[in-house]
N, C-alpha and C positions, 0 to 999 in steps of 0.2 A: 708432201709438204717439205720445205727448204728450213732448214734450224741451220743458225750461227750461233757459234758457243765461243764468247771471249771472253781469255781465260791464260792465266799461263800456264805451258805445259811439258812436259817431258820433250827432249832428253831433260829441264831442268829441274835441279830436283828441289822441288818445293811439293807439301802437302796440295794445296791449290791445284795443283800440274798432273798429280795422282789422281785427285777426285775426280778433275775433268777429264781425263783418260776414261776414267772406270765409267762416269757417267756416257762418254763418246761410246764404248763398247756397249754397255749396258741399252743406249737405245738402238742402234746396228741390229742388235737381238731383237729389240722388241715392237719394232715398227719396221715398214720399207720408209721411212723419210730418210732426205738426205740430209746428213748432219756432215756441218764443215766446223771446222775449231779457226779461230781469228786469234793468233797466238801475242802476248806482249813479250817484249823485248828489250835488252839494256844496250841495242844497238849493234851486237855481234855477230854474227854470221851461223848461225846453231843452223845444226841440220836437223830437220822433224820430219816427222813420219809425213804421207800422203795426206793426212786428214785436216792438216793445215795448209788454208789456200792461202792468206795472207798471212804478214805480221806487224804489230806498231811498235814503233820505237815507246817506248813509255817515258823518254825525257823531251820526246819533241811534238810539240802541241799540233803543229801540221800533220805528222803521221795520221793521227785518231780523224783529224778531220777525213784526209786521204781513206780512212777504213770505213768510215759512212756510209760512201756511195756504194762501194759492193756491200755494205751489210745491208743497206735497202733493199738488193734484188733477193734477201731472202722472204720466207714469210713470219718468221718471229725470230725473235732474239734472247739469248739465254745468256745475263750477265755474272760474271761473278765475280764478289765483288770482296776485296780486303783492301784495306786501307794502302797498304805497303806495294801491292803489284802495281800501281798507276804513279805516273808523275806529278809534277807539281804541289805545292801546300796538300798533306793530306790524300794526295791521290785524287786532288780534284780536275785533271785532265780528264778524266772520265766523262765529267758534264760534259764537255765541249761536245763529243761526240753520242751521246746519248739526248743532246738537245735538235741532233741532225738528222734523228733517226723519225722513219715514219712509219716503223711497224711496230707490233705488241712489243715489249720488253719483259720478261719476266728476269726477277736480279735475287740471286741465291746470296743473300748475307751470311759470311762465315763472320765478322765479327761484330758485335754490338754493344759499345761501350756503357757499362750503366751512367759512366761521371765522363762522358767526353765532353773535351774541349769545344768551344762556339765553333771553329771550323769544323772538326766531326762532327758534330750534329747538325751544322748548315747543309755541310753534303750530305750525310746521311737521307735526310729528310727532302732534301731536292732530292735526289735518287726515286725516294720513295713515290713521288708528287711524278715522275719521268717513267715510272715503272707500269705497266696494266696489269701486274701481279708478284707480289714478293712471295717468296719458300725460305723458311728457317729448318735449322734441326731438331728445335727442342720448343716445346711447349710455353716454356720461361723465354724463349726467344721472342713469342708472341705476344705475351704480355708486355714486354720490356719495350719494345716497340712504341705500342700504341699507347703506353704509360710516360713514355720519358721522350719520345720522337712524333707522339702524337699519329699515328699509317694508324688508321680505323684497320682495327682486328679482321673484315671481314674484306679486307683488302690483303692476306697474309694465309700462306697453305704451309703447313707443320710435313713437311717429308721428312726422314731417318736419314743419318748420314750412311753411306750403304756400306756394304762389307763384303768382302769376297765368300763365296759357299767353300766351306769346309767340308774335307773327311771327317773330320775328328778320330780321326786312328793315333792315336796318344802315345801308343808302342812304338808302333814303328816310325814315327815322326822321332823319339829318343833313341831309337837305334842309328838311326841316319847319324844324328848331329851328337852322335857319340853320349850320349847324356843317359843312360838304361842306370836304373834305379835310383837315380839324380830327382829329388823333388825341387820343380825349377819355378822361380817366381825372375817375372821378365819384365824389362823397358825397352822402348824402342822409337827412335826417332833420334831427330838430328840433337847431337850434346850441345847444350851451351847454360848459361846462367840463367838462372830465373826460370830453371824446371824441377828445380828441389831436390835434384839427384844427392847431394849431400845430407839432405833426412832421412832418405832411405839406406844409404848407406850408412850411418849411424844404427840406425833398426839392426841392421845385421848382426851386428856385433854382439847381441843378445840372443840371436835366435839360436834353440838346442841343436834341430834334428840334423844331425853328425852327414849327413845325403844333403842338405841343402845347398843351394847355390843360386847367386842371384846375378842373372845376365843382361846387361846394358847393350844394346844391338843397335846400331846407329855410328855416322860417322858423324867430325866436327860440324854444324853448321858453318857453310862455307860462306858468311860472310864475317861469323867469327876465327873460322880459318885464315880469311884474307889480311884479318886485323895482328893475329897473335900465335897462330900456327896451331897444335895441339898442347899450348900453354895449361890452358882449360883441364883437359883428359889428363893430362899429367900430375894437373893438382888431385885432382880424383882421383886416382891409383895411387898417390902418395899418402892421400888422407885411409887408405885401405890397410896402406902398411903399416902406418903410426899405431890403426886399429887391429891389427894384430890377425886381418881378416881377408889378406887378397887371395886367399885359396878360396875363398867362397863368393868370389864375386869377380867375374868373367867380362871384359869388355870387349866386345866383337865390332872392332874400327870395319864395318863396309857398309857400303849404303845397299842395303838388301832387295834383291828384286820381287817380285811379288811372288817367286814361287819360293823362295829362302823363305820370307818374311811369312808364309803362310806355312812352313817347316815348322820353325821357330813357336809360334803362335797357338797352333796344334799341339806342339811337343808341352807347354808353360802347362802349371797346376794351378798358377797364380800369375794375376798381373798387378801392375804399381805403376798409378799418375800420382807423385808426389808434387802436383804444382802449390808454388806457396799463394798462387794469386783467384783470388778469390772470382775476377772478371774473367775468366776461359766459359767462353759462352759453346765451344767446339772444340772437338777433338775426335779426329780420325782414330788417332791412335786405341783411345778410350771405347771405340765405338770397334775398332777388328778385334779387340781383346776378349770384347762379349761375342761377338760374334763367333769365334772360336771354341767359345764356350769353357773361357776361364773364371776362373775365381778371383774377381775384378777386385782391387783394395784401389780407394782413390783420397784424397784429401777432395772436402764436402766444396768444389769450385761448383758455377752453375749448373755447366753441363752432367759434372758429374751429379749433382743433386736432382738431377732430373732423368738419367739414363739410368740410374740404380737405385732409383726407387723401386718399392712391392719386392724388396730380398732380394732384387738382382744380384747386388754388391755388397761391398762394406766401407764405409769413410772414417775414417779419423781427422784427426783436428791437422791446420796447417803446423807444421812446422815443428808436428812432436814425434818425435822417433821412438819413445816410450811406448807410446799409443800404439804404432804399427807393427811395431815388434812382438807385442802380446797377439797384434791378429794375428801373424803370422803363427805365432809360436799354438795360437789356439787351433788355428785349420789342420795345422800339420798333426795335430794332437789326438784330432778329431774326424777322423776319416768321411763318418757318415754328415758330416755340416757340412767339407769340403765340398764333396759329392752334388750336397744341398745346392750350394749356392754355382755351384759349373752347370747342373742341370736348368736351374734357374735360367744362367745368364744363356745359355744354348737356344734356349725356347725362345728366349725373346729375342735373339742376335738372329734366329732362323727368319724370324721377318722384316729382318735388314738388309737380308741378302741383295745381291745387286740386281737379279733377276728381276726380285719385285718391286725395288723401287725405280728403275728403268721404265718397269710398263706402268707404273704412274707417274713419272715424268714424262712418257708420253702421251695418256691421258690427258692431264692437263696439259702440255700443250697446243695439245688440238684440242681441248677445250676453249680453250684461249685467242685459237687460231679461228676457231666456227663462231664466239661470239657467245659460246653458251657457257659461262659463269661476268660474274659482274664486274667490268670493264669500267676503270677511272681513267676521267678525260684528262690528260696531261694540264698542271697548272704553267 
């Protein structure tokens, strides 16, 4: 079987561009089908790996047409889809080319607005109506759908966002990155506003244990790079100082490759999604942190209300540093809760692995592809 996967992807660095990587490998492993990546583009000249046969421009609505007619001669289609990688109002360039298409489409939603505007949820819902099968990450995805977008439930497959397989060797992961007796509670992803790094850093400033340290792993996002340089990071390391606390809290400016980033991750006691926004329906980051088998602290956003449920995790309220600081100050207190809740989150990030969710991504596509689960006829 022939799978087309459009998608953006590495070298750029977007979360988007990672999953579709890891998903590219992930089926490579677990099928013989030939999977091609149909990469977008802001019109530049990127160099990609082999696994990209084409690429559209995502500001010119001919491109997507032009990508059509090769995504027909595959036998399905694997879209995925955020609002921001496509052109036009919304990223509705997408229709044009999803209206051309005459094979199955399955469309992995990474974001779903609960209070989107009439054009988000016009595309959305055309999507959905274009689609022979959607995949969320989360349970709440599924509801949210067919509650507020109206895609009949039984038109929607709930897969895990996947995550790399760990050692978990905890030691030696701290000896590497120089960190031995350092109890480390981590973030990581690209810096910018509107990820709440400022309430967690607030937290800090109360925490006892004299070995702590809290490391922020990610470079500027670079389209807030493009706007205002390391304006951002700057403010945040200044607000460290004021707090009396940049010894204890480590910003590592690189964009980490997967085997750093799986260093890193291994090495943490604790991890920290401080989003203040209530709508984060996904999050990679939140999803390798279990995976690893840390001891997940998040503010109660969807995803996270939904991945760290049954003890996985622990949430506090958006936007209180009080609140996070007590967990902290409680785990580090309490060796055998720590323990609790890294065990916890290990067991359930083990069947996130990319292994397994690879060989049900291919599953269902060749389910998809024989006809055997229930197929909506394009409105």
């Amino acid at each position: 079987m022939k799978i087309a996967i459009i998608s953006t992807y590495p070298p750029q660095k977007c979360g988007i561009a990672t999953f579709s990587e890891d998903l590219y490998k992930s089926l490579q492993i677990a099928s013989t089908d030939t999977v091609h990546i149909i990469a977008l583009t802001q019109g530049s000249d990127e160099q990609f790996p082999k696994e990209v046969v084409a690429t559209i421009d995502k500001h010119q609505i001919k491109s997507y047409v032009q990508a059509a007619d090769l995504i027909n001669t595959y036998d399905v289609c694997v879209l995925q889809h955020e609002y921001g990688i496509f052109g036009g109002e919304c990223g509705e360039y997408i229709l044009t080319l999803c209206n051309l298409l005459h094979i199955p489409i399955v469309t992995n939603f990474h974001t779903i607005l609960p209070k989107p505007s009439a054009k988000e949820k016009e595309i959305l819902q055309h999507l959905g109506q274009l689609s022979s099968l959607i995949t969320v990450m989360t349970n709440w995805a599924v509801n949210m759908l067919n509650s507020i977008y109206q895609i009949p439930v039984d038109k929607v497959r709930m897969l895990p966002h996947g995550v790399p397989v760990f050692d978990y060797q905890q030691e030696l992961a701290k000896q590497k990155l120089n960190l031995q007796d350092k109890k480390v509670l981590l973030s990581f992803g690209f810096l910018g506003r509107g990820k709440g790094f400022e309430t967690a850093i607030e937290a800090i400033k109360d925490v006892r244990d004299p070995n702590f340290i809290y490391i922020i792993l990610g470079i500027t996002h670079p389209n807030v790079y493009k706007e205002e340089g390391e304006t951002y990071r700057n403010q945040l390391i200044e607000k460290c100082e004021s707090l009396g606390i940049a010894d204890k809290v480590d910003f590592v400016n690189e964009f980490a490759s997967p085997e750093l980033l799986k260093e890193y991750l291994t090495a943490c006691d604790m991890y920290v999604t401080p989003y203040p926004n209530e709508n984060q329906i996904s999050s990679g980051t939140l999803s390798f942190a279990l995976g690893a088998g840390a001891a997940v602290i998040s503010t109660p956003y969807l995803y996270a209300r939904d991945l760290l449920a049954d003890e996985r995790g622990l949430l506090f309220d958006f936007c209180d540093a009080d609140a996070l600081s007590k967990i902290i100050n409680n785990l580090l207190e309490n060796p055998i809760l720590l323990d609790k809740y890294r065990r916890n989150a290990r067991s359930h990030g083990e069947t996130m692995q990319w292994p397994n969710v690879g060989r049900n991504y291919a599953a269902l596509l060749h389910s998809v592809r024989n006809g055997n689960v229930k197929l909506y006829k394009r409105a």
